[in-house]
C-alpha positions as protocol buffer text, in pm:
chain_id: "A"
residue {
  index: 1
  type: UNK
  ca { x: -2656 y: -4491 z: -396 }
}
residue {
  index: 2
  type: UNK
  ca { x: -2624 y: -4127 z: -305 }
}
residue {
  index: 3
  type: UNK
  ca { x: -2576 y: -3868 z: -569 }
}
residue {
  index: 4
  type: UNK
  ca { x: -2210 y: -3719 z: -571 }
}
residue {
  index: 5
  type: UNK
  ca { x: -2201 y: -3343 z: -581 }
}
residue {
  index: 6
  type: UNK
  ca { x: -1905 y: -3148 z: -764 }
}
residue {
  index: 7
  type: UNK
  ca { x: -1833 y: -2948 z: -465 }
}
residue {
  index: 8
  type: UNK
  ca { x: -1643 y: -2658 z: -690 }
}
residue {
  index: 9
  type: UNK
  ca { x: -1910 y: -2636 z: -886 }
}
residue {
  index: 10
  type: UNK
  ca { x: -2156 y: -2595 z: -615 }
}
residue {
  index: 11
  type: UNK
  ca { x: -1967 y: -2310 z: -436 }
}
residue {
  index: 12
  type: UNK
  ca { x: -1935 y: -2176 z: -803 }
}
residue {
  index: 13
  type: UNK
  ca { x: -2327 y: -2179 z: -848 }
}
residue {
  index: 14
  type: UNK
  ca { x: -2368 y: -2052 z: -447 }
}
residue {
  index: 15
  type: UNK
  ca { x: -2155 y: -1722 z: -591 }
}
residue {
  index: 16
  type: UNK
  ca { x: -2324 y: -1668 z: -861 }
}
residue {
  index: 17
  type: UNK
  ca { x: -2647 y: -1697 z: -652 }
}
residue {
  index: 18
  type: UNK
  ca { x: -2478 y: -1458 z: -358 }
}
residue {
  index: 19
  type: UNK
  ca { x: -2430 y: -1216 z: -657 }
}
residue {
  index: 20
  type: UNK
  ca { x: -2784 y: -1226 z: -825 }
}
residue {
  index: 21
  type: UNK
  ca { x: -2913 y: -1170 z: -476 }
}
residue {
  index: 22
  type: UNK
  ca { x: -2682 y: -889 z: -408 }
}
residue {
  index: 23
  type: UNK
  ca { x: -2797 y: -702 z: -770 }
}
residue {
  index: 24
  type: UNK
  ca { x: -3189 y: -762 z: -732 }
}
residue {
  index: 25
  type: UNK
  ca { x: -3210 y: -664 z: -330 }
}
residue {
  index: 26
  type: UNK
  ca { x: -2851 y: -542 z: -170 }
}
residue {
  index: 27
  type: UNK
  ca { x: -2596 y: -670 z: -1 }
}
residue {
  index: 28
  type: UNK
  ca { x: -2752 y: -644 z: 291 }
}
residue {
  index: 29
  type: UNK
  ca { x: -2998 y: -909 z: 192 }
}
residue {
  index: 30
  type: UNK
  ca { x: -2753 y: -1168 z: 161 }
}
residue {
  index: 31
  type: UNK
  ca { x: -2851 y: -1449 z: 437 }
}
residue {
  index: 32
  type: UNK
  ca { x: -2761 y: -1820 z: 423 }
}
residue {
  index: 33
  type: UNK
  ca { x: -3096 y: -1883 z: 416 }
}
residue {
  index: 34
  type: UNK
  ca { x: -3200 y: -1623 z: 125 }
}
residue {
  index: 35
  type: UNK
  ca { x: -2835 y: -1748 z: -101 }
}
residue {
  index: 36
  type: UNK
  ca { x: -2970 y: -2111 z: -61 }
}
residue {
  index: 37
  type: UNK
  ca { x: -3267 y: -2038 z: -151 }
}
residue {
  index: 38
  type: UNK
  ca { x: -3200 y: -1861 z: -445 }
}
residue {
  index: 39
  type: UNK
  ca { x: -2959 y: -2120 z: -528 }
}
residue {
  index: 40
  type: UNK
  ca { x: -3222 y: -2408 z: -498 }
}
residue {
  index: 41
  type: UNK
  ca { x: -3027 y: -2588 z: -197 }
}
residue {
  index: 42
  type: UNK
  ca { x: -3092 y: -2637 z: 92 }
}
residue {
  index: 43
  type: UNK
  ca { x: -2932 y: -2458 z: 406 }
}
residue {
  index: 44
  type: UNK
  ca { x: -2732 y: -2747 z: 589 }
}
residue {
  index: 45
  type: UNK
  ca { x: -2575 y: -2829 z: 212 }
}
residue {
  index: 46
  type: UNK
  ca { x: -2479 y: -2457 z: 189 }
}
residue {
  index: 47
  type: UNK
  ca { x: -2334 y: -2431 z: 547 }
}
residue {
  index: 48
  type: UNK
  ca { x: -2104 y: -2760 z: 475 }
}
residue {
  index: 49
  type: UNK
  ca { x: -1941 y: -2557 z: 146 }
}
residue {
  index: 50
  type: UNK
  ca { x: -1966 y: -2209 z: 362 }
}
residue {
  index: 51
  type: UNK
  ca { x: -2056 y: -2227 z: 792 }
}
residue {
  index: 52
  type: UNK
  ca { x: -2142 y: -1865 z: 781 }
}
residue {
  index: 53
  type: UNK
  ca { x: -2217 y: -1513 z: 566 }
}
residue {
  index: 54
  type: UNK
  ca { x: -1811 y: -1424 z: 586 }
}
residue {
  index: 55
  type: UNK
  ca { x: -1739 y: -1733 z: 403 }
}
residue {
  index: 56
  type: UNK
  ca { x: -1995 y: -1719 z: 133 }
}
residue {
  index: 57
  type: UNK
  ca { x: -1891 y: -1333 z: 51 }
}
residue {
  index: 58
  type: UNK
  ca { x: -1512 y: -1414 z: 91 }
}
residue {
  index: 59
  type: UNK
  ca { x: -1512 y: -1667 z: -187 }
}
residue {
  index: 60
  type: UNK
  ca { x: -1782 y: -1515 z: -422 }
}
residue {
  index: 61
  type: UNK
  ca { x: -1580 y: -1193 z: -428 }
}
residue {
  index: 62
  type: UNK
  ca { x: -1260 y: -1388 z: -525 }
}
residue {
  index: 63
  type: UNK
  ca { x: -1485 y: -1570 z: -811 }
}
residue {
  index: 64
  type: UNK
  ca { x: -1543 y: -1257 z: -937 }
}
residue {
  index: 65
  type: UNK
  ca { x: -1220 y: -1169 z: -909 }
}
residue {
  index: 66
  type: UNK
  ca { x: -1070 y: -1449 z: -1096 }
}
residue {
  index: 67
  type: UNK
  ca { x: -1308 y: -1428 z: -1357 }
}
residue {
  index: 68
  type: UNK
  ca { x: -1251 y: -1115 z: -1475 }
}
residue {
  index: 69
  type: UNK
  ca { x: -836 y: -1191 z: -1439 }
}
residue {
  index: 70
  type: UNK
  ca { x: -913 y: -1487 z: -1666 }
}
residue {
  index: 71
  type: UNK
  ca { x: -1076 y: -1299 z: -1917 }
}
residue {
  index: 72
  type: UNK
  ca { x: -835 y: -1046 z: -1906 }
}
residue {
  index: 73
  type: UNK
  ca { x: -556 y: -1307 z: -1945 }
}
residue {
  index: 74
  type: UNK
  ca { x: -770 y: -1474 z: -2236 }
}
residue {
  index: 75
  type: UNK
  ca { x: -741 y: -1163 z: -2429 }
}
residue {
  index: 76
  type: UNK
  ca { x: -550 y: -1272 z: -2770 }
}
residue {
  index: 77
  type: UNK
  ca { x: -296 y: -1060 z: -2824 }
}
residue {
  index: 78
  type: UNK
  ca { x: -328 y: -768 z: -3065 }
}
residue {
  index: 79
  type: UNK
  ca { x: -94 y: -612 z: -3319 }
}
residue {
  index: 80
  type: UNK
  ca { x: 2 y: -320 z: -3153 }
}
residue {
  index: 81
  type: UNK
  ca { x: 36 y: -171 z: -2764 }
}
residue {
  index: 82
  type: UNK
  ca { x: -276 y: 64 z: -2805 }
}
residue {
  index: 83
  type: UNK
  ca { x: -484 y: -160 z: -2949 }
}
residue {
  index: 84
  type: UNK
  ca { x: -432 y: -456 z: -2677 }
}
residue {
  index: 85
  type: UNK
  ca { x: -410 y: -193 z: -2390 }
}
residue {
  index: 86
  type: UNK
  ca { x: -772 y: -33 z: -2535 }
}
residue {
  index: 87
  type: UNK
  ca { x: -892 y: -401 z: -2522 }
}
residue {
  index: 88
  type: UNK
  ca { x: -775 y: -510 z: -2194 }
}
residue {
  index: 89
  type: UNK
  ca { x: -928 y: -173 z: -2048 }
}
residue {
  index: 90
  type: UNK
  ca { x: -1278 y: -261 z: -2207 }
}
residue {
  index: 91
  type: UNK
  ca { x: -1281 y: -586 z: -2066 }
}
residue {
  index: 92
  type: UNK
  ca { x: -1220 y: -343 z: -1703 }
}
residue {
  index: 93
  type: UNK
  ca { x: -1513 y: -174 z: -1809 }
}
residue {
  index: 94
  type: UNK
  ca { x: -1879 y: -236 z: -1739 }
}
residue {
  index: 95
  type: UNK
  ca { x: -1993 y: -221 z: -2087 }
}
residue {
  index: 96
  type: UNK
  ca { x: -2110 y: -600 z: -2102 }
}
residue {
  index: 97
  type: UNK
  ca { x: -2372 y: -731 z: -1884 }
}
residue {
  index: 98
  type: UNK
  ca { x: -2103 y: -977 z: -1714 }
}
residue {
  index: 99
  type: UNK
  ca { x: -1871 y: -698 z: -1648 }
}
residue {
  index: 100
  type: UNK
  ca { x: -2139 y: -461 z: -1549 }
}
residue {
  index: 101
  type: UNK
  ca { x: -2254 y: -750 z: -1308 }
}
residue {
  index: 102
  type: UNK
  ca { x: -1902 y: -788 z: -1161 }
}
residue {
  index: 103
  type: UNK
  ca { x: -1868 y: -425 z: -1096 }
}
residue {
  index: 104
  type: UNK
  ca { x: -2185 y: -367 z: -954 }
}
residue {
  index: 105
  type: UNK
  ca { x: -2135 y: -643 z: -726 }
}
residue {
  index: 106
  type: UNK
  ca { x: -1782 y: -556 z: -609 }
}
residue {
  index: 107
  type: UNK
  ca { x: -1880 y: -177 z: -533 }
}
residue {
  index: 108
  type: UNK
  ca { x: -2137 y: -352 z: -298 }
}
residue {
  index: 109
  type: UNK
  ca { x: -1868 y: -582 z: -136 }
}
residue {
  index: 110
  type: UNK
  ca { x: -1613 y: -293 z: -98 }
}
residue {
  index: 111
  type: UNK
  ca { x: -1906 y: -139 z: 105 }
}
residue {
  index: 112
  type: UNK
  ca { x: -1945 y: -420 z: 331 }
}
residue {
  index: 113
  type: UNK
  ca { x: -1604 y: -452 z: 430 }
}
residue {
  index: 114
  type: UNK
  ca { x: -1593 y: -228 z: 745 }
}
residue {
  index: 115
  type: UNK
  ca { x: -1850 y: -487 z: 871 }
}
residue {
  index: 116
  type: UNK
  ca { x: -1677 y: -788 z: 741 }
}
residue {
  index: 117
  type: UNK
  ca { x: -1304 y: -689 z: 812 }
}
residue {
  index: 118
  type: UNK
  ca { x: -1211 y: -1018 z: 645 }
}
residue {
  index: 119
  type: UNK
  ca { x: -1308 y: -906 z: 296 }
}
residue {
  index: 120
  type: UNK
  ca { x: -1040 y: -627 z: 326 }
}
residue {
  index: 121
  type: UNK
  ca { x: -765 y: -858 z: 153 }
}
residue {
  index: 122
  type: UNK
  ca { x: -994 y: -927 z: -157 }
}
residue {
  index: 123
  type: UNK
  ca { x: -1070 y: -620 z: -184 }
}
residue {
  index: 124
  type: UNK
  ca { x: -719 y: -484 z: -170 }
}
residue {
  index: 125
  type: UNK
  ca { x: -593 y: -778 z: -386 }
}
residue {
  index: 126
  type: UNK
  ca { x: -821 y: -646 z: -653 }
}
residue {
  index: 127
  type: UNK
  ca { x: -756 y: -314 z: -653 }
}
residue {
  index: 128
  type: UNK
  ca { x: -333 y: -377 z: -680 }
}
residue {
  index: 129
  type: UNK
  ca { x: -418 y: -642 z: -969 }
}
residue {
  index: 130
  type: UNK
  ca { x: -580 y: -300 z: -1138 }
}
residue {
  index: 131
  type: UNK
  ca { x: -302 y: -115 z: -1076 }
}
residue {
  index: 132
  type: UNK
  ca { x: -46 y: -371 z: -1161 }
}
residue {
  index: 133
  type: UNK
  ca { x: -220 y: -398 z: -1512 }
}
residue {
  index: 134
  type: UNK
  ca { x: -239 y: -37 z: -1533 }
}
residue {
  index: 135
  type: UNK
  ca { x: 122 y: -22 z: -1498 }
}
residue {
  index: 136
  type: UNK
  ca { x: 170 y: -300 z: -1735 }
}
residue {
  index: 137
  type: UNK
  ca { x: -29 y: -118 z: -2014 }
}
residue {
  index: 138
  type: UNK
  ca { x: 149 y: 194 z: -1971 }
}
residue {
  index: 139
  type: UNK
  ca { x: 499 y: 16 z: -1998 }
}
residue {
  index: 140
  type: UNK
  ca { x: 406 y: -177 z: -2303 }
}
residue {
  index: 141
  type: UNK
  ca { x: 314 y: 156 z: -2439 }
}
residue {
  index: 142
  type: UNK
  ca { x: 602 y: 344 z: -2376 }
}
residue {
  index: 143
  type: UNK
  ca { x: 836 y: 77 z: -2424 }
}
residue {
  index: 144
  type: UNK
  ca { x: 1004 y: -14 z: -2111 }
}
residue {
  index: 145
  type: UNK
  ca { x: 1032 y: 156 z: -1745 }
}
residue {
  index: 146
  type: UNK
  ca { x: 1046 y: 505 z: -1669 }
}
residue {
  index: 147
  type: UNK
  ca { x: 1050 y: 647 z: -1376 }
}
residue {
  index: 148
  type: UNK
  ca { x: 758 y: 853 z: -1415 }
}
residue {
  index: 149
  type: UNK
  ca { x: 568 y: 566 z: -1527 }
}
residue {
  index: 150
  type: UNK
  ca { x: 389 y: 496 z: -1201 }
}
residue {
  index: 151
  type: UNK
  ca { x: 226 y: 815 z: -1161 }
}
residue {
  index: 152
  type: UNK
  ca { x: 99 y: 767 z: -1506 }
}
residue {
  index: 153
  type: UNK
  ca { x: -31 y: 418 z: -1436 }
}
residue {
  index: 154
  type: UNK
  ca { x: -214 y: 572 z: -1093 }
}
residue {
  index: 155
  type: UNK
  ca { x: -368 y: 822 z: -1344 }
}
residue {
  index: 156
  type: UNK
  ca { x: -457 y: 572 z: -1601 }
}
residue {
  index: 157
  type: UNK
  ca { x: -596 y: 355 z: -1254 }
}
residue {
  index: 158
  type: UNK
  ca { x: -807 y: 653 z: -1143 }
}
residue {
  index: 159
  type: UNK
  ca { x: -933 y: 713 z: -1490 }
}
residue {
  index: 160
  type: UNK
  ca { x: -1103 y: 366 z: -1512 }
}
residue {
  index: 161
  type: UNK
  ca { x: -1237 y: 369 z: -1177 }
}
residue {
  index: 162
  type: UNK
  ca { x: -1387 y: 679 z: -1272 }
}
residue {
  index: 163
  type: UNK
  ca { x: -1509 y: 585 z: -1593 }
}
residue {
  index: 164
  type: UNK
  ca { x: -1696 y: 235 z: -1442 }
}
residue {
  index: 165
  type: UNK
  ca { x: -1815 y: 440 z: -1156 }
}
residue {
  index: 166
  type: UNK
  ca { x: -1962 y: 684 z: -1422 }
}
residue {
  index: 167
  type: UNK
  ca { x: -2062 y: 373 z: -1620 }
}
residue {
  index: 168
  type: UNK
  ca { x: -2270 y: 252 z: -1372 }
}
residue {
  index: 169
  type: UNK
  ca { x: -2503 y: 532 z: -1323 }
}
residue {
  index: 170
  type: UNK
  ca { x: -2601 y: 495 z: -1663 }
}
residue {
  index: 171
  type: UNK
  ca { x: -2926 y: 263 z: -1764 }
}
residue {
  index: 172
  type: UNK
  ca { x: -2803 y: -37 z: -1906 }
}
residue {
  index: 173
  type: UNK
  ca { x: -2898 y: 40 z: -2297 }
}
residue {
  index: 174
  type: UNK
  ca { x: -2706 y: 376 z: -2289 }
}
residue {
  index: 175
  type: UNK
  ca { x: -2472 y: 487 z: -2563 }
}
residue {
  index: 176
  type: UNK
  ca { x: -2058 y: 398 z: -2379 }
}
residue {
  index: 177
  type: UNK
  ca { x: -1882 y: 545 z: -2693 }
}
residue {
  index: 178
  type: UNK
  ca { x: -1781 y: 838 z: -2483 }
}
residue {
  index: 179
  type: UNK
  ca { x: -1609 y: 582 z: -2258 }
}
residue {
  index: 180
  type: UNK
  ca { x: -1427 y: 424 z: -2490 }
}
residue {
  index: 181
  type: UNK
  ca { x: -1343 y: 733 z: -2654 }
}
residue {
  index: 182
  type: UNK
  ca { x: -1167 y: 908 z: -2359 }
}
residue {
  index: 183
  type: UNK
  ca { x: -1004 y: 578 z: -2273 }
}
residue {
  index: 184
  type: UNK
  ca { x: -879 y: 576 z: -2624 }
}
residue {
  index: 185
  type: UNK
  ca { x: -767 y: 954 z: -2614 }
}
residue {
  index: 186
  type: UNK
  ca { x: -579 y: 870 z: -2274 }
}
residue {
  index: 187
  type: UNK
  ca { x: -381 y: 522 z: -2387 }
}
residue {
  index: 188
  type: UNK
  ca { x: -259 y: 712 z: -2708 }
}
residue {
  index: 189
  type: UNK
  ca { x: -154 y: 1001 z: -2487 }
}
residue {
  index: 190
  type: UNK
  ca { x: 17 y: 762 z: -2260 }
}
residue {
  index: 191
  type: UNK
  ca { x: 165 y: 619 z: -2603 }
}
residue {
  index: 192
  type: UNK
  ca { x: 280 y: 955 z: -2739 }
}
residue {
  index: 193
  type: UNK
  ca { x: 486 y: 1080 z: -2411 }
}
């Protein structure tokens, strides 16, 4: 009798394998034939979940995508806005390995897009989930809407960016208090006005 394969779980362990392949060599050395290989499959079983590269990088950029939403959802809720908007923000943060890993992996799939035009809607998906809970945190801090609450949220938006871009140039033992820290300065700021 043949074997039955979980076919979600396969294109679940194909992304994961797209994205170790993308942190130890590039993005550029993302095949079919090197993601199957790392994944321990062979090609013809990959091409059946995914017929081509497009595919493959589509859905393991909205894994990654959904993970980190999930986690960010997971959060339990905290006693007060700044602490649950400092909290959310870390989990935005590479300062774990699996957040570090997500990052790394979607700066390298925002640079493929003007060669895979189809990744564009990911891509922009993600980056109006960020601002959306951006905007969220800053509303929940200031208790309710204001009008100028949406350039704050950009600002609060371009701070993180900056601060996971800044992150990432860092060696992976570094000391991140100073991230935290200036997140922490800015969310009480954003409390205080």
């Amino acid at each position: 009798m043949p074997r039955l394969i979980d076919r979600d779980q396969r294109r679940v362990e194909l992304a994961e394998a797209v994205w170790r392949v993308i942190r130890e060599r590039g993005i550029g050395a993302v095949s079919v034939r090197i993601v199957a290989e790392e994944a321990g499959v062979a090609v013809g079983s990959l091409r059946h979940l995914f017929p081509n590269r497009a595919g493959l990088l589509r859905y393991s950029a909205e894994l990654m995508v959904q993970r980190a939403t999930d986690r960010i959802r997971g959060l339990p809720p905290a006693a007060d806005p700044v602490t649950h908007a400092e909290d959310i923000i870390r989990e935005l943060l590479p300062l774990s390995p699996d957040s570090r890993a997500e990052l790394e992996v979607n700066i390298a799939l925002i640079a493929e897009t003007p060669a895979l035009p189809e990744l564009a809607d990911v891509r922009d998906a993600a980056t109006a989930e960020l601002f959306e809970a951006c905007r969220l945190i800053v509303a929940g801090l200031q208790g309710g809407r204001r009008p100028t609450q949406e350039v704050v949220a950009r600002r609060l938006h371009a701070l993180v960016d900056g601060v996971a871009l800044h992150l990432l140039t860092q060696p992976d033992d570094s000391d991140t208090t100073w991230a935290t820290q200036i997140i922490g300065a800015e969310i009480r700021h954003i409390a205080a006005s």
